[in-house]
N, CA, C and O atoms as a MOPAC input file, in Angstrom:
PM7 MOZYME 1SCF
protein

 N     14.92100 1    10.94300 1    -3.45600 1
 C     13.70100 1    10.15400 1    -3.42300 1
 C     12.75500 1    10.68700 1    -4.48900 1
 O     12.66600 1    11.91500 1    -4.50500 1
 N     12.24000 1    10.21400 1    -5.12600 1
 C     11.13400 1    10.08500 1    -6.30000 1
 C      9.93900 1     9.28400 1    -6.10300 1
 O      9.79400 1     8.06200 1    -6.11700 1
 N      8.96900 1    10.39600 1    -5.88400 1
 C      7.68500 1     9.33500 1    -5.44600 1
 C      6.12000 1     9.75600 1    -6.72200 1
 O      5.34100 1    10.70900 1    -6.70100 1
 N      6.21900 1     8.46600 1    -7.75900 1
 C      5.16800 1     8.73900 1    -8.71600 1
 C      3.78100 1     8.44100 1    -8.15700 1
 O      3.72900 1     7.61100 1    -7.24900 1
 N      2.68700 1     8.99000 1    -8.56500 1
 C      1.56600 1     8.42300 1    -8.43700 1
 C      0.53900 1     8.83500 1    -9.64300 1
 O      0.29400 1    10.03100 1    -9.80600 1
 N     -0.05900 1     7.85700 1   -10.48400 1
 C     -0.70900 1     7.55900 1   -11.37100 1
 C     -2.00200 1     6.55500 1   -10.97100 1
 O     -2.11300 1     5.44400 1   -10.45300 1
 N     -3.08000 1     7.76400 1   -11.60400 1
 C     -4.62900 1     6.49300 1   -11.26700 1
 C     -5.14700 1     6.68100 1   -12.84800 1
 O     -4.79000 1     7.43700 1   -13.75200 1
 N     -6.31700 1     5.46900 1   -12.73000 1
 C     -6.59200 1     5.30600 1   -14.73700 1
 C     -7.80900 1     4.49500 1   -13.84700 1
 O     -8.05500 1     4.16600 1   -12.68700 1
 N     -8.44200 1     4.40500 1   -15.33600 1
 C     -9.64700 1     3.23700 1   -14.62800 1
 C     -9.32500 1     2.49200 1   -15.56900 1
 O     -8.79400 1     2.82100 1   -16.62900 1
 N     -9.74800 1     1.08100 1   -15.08400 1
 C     -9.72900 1     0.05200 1   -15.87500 1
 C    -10.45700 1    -1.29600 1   -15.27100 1
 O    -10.23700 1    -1.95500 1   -14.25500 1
 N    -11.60500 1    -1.44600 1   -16.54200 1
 C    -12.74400 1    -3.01800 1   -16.72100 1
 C    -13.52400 1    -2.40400 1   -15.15400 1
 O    -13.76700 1    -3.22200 1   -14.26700 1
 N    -13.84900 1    -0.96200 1   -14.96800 1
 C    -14.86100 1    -0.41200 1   -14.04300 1
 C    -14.00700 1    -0.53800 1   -13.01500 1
 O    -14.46700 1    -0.53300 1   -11.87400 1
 N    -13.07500 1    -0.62800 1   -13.16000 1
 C    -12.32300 1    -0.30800 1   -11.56400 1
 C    -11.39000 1     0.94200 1   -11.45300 1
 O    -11.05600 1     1.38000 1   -12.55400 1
 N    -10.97400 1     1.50600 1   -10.54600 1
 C    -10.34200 1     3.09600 1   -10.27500 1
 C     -8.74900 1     2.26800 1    -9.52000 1
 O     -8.73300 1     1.49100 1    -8.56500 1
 N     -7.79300 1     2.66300 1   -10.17000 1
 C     -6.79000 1     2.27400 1    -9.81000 1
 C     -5.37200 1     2.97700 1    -9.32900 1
 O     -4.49600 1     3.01500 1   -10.19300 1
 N     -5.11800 1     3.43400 1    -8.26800 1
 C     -4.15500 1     4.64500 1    -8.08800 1
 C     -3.33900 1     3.92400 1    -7.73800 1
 O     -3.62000 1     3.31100 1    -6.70800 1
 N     -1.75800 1     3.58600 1    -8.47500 1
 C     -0.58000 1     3.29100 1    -7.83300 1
 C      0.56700 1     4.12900 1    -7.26900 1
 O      0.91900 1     5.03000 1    -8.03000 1
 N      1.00800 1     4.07300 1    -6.50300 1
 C      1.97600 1     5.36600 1    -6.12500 1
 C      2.94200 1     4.01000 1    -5.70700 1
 O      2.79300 1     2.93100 1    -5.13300 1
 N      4.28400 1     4.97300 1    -6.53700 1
 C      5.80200 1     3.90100 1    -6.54000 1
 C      6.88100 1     4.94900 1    -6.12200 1
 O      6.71700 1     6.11400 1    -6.48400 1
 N      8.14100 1     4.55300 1    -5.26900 1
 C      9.12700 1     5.25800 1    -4.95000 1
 C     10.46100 1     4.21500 1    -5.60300 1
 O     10.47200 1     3.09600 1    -6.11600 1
 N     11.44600 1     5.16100 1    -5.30100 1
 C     12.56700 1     4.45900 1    -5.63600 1
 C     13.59900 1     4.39100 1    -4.47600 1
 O     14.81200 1     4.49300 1    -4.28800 1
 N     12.34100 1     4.14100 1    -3.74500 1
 C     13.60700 1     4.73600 1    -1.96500 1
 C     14.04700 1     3.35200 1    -1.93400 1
 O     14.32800 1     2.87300 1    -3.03200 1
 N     14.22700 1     2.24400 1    -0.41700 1
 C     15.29500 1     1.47000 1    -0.13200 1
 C     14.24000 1     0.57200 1    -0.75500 1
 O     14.57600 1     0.29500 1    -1.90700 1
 N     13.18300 1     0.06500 1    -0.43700 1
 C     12.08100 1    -1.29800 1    -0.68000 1
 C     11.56500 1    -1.51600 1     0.76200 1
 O     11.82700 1    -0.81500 1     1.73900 1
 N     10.89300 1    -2.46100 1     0.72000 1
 C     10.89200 1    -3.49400 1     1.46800 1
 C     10.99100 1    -5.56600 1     1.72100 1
 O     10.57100 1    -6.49100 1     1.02500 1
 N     11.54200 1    -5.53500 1     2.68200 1
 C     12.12600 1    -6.84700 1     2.40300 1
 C     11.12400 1    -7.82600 1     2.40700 1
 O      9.95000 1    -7.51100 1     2.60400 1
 N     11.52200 1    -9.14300 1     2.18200 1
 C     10.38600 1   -10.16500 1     1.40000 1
 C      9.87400 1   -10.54700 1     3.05800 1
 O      8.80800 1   -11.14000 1     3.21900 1
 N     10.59500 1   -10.21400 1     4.05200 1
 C     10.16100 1   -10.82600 1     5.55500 1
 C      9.23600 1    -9.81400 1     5.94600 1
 O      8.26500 1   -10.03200 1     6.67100 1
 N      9.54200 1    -8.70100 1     5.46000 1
 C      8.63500 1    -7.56300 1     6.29200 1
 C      7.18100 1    -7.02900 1     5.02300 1
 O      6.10500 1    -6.49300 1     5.28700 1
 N      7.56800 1    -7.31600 1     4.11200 1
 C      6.80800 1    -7.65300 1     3.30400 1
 C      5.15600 1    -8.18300 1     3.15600 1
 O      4.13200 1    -7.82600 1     2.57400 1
 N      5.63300 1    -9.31100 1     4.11700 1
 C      4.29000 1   -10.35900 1     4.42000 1
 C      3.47000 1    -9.57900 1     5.34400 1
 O      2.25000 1    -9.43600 1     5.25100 1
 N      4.13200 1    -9.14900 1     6.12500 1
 C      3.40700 1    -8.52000 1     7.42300 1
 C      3.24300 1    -7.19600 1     7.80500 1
 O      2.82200 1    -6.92000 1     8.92800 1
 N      3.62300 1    -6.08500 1     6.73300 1
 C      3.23000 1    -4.67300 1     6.58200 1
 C      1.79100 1    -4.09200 1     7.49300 1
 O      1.67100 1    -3.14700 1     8.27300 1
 N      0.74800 1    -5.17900 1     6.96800 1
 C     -0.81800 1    -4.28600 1     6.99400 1
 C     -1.15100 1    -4.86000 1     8.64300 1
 O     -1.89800 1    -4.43200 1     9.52300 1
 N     -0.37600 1    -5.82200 1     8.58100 1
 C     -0.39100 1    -6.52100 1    10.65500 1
 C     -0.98600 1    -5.08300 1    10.86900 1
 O     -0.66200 1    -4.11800 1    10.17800 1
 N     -2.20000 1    -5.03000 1    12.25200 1
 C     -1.54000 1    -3.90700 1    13.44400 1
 C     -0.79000 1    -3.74600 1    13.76900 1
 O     -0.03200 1    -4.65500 1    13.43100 1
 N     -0.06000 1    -2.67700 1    14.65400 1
 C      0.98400 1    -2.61900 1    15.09800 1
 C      2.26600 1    -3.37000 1    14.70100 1
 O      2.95600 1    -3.65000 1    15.68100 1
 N      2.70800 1    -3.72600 1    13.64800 1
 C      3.93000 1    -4.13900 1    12.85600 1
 C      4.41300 1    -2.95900 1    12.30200 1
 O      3.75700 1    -2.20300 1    11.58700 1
 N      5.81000 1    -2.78300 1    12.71400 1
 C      6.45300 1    -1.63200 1    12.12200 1
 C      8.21000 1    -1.92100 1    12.03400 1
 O      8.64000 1    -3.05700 1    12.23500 1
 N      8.85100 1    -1.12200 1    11.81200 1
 C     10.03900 1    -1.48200 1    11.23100 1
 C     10.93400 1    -0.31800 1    11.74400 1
 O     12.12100 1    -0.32100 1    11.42000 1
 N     10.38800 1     0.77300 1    12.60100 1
 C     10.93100 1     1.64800 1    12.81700 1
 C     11.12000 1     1.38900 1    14.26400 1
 O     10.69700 1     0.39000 1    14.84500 1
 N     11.98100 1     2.65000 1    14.96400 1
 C     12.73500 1     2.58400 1    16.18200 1
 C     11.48400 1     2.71500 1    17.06300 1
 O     10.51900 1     3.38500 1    16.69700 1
 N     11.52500 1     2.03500 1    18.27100 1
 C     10.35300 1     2.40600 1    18.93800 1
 C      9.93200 1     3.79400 1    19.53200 1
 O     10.72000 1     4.41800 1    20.24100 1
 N      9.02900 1     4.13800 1    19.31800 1
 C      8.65600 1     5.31000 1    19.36400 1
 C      8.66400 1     6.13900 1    18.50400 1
 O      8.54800 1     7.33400 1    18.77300 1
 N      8.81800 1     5.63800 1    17.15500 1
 C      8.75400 1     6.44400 1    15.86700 1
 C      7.70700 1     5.87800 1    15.10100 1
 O      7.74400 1     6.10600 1    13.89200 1
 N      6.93700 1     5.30500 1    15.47100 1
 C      5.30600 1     4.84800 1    14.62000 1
 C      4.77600 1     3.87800 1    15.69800 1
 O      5.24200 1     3.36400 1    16.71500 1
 N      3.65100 1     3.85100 1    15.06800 1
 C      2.70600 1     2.57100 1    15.67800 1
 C      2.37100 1     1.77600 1    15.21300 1
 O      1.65400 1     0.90500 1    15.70600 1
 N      2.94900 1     1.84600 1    13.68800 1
 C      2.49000 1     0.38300 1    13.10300 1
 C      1.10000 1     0.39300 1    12.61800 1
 O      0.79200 1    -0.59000 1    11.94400 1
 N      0.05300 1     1.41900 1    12.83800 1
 C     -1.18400 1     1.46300 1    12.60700 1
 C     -1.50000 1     1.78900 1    11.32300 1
 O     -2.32500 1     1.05600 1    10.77700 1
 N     -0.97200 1     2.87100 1    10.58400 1
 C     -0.90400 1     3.43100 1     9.22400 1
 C     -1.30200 1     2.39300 1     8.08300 1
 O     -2.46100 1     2.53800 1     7.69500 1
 N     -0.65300 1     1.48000 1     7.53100 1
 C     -1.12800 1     0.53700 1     6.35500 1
 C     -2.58600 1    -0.28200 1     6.92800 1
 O     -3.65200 1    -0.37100 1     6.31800 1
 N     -2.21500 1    -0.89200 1     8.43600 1
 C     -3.53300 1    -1.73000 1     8.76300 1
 C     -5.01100 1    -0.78000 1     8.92700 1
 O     -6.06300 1    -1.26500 1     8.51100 1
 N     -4.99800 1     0.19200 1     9.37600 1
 C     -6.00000 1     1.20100 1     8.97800 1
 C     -6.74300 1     1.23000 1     7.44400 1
 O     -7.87200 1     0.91600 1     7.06900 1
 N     -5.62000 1     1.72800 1     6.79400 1
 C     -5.93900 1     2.01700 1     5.22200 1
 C     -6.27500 1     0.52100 1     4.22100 1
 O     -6.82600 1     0.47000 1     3.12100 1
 N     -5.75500 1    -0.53700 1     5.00900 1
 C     -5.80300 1    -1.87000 1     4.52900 1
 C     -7.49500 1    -2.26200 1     4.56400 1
 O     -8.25200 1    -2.75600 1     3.72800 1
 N     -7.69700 1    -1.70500 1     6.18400 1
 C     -9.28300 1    -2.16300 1     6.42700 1
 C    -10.11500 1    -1.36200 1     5.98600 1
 O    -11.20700 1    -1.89200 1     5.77800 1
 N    -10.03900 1     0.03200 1     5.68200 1
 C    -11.04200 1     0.81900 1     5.32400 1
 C    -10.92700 1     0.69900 1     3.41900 1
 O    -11.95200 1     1.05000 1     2.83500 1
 N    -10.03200 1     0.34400 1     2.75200 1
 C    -10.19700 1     0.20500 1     1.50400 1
 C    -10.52300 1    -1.85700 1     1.56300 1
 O    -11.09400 1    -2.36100 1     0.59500 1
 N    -10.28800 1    -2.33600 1     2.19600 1
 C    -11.25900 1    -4.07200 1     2.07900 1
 C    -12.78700 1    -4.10900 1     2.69200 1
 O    -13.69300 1    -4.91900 1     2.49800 1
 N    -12.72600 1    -2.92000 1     3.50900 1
 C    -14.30800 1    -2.48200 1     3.74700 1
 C    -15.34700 1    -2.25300 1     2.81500 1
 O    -16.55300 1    -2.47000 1     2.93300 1
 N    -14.56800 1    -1.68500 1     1.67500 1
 C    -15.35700 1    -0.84400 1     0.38200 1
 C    -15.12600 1    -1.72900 1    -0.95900 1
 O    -15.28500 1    -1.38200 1    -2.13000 1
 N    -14.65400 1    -3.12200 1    -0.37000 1
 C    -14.16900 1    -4.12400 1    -1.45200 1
 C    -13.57200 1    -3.99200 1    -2.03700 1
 O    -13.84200 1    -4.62600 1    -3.05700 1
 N    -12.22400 1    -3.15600 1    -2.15200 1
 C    -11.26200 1    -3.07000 1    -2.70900 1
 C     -9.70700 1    -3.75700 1    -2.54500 1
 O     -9.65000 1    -4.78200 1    -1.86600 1
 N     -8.73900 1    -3.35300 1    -3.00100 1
 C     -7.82600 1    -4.17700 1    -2.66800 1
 C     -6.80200 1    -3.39900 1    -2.55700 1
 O     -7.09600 1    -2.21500 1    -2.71900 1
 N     -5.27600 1    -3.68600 1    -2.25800 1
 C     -4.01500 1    -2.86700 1    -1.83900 1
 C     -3.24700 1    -4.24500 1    -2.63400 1
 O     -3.41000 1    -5.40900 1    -2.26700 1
 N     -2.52000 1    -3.87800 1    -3.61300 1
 C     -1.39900 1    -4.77400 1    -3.90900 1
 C     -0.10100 1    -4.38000 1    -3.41500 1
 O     -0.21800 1    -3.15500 1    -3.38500 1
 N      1.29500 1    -4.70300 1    -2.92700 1
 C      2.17700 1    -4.30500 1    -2.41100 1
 C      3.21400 1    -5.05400 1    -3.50100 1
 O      2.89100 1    -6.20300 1    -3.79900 1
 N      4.38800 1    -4.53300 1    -4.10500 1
 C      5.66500 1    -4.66800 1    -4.89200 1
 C      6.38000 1    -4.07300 1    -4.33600 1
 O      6.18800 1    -2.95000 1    -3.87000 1
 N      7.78100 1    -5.01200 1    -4.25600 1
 C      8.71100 1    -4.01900 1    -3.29500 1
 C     10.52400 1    -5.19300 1    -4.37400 1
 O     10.87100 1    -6.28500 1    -4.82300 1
 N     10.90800 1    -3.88800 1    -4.16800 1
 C     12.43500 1    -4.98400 1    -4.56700 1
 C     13.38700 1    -4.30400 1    -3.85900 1
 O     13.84900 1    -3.35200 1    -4.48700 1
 N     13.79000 1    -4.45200 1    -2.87600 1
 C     15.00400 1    -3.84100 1    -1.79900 1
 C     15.93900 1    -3.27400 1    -2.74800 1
 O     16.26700 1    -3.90400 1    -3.75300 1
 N     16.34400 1    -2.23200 1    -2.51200 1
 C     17.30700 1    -1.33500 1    -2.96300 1
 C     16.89000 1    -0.73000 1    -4.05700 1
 O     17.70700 1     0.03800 1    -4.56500 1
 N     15.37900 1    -0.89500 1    -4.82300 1
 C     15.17900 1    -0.20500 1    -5.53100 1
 C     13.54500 1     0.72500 1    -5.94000 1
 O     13.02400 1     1.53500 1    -6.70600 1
 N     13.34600 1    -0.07600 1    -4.85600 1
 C     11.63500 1     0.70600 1    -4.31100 1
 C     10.37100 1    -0.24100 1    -4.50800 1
 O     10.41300 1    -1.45800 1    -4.69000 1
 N      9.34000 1     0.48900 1    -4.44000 1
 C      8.20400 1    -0.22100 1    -4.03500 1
 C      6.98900 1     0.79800 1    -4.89500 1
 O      7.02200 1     1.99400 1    -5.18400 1
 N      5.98400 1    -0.22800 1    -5.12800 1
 C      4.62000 1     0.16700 1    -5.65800 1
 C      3.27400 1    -0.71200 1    -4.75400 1
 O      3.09400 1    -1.82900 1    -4.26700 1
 N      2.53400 1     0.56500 1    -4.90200 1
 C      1.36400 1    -0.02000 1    -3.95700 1
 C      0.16700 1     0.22600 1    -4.74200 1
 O     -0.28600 1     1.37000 1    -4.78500 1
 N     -0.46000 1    -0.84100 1    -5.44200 1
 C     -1.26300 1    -0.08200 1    -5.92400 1
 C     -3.14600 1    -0.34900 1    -4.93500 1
 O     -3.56800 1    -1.00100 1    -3.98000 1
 N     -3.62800 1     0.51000 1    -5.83200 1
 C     -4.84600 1     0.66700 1    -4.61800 1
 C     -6.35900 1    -0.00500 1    -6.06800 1
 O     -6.47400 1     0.41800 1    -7.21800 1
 N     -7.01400 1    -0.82100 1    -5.54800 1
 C     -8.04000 1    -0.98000 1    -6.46500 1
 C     -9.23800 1    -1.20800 1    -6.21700 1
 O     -9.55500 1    -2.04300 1    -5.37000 1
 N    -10.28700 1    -0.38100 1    -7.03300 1
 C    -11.45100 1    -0.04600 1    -5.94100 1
 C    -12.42700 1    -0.27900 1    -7.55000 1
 O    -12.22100 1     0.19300 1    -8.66800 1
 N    -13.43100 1    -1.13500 1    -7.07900 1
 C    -14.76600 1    -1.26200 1    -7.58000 1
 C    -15.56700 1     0.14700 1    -7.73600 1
 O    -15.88900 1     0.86000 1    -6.78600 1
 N    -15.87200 1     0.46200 1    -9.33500 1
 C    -16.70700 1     1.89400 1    -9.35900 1
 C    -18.16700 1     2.11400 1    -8.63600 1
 O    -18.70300 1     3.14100 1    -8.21800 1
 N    -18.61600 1     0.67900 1    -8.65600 1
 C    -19.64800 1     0.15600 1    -7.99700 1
 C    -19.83200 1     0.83900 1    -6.70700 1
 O    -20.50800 1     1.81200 1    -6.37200 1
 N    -18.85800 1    -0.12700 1    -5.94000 1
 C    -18.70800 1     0.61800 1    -4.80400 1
 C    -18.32400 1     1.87800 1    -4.26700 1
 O    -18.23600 1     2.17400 1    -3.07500 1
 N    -18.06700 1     2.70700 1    -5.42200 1
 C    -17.85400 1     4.27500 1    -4.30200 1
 C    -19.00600 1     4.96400 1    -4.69400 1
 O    -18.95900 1     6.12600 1    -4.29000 1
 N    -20.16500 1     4.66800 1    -5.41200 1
 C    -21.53600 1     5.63400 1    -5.40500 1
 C    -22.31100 1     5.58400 1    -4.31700 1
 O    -23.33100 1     6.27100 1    -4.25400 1

């Protein structure tokens, strides 16, 4: 597993993407990642809370979460936040 993460600013915005090359995720589970409680694991191995947390506290601060995923060859998330908003 190989997990990059690179941030830059760009046109006043702060942009951190972090990409792996693990399995992906699929175009069904895809849609519905940041759900509450949506998860993909065995029960009792998450809650599903993790992305919808981080989803609402970075759309709180007007920012955004983009999600890229291509099954079998990994995924990028990038994170994008108004400079505005973090003073």
């Amino acid at each position: 597993m190989v997990v990059g993460i690179r941030s830059y600013l760009e046109h006043n915005h702060i942009i951190v993407e972090v990409t792996d090359n693990g399995i992906g995720i699929s175009n069904n589970d895809i849609n519905n990642i940041m759900l509450p409680f949506y998860t993909t694991k065995d029960e009792g191995k998450g809650t599903g809370l993790g992305l919808s947390i981080c989803y609402q506290i970075i759309k709180e601060m007007n920012g955004s979460i983009e999600i890229t995923s291509e099954p079998a060859h990994g995924t990028k998330i990038k994170l994008v936040m108004d400079i505005e908003n973090l003073k």
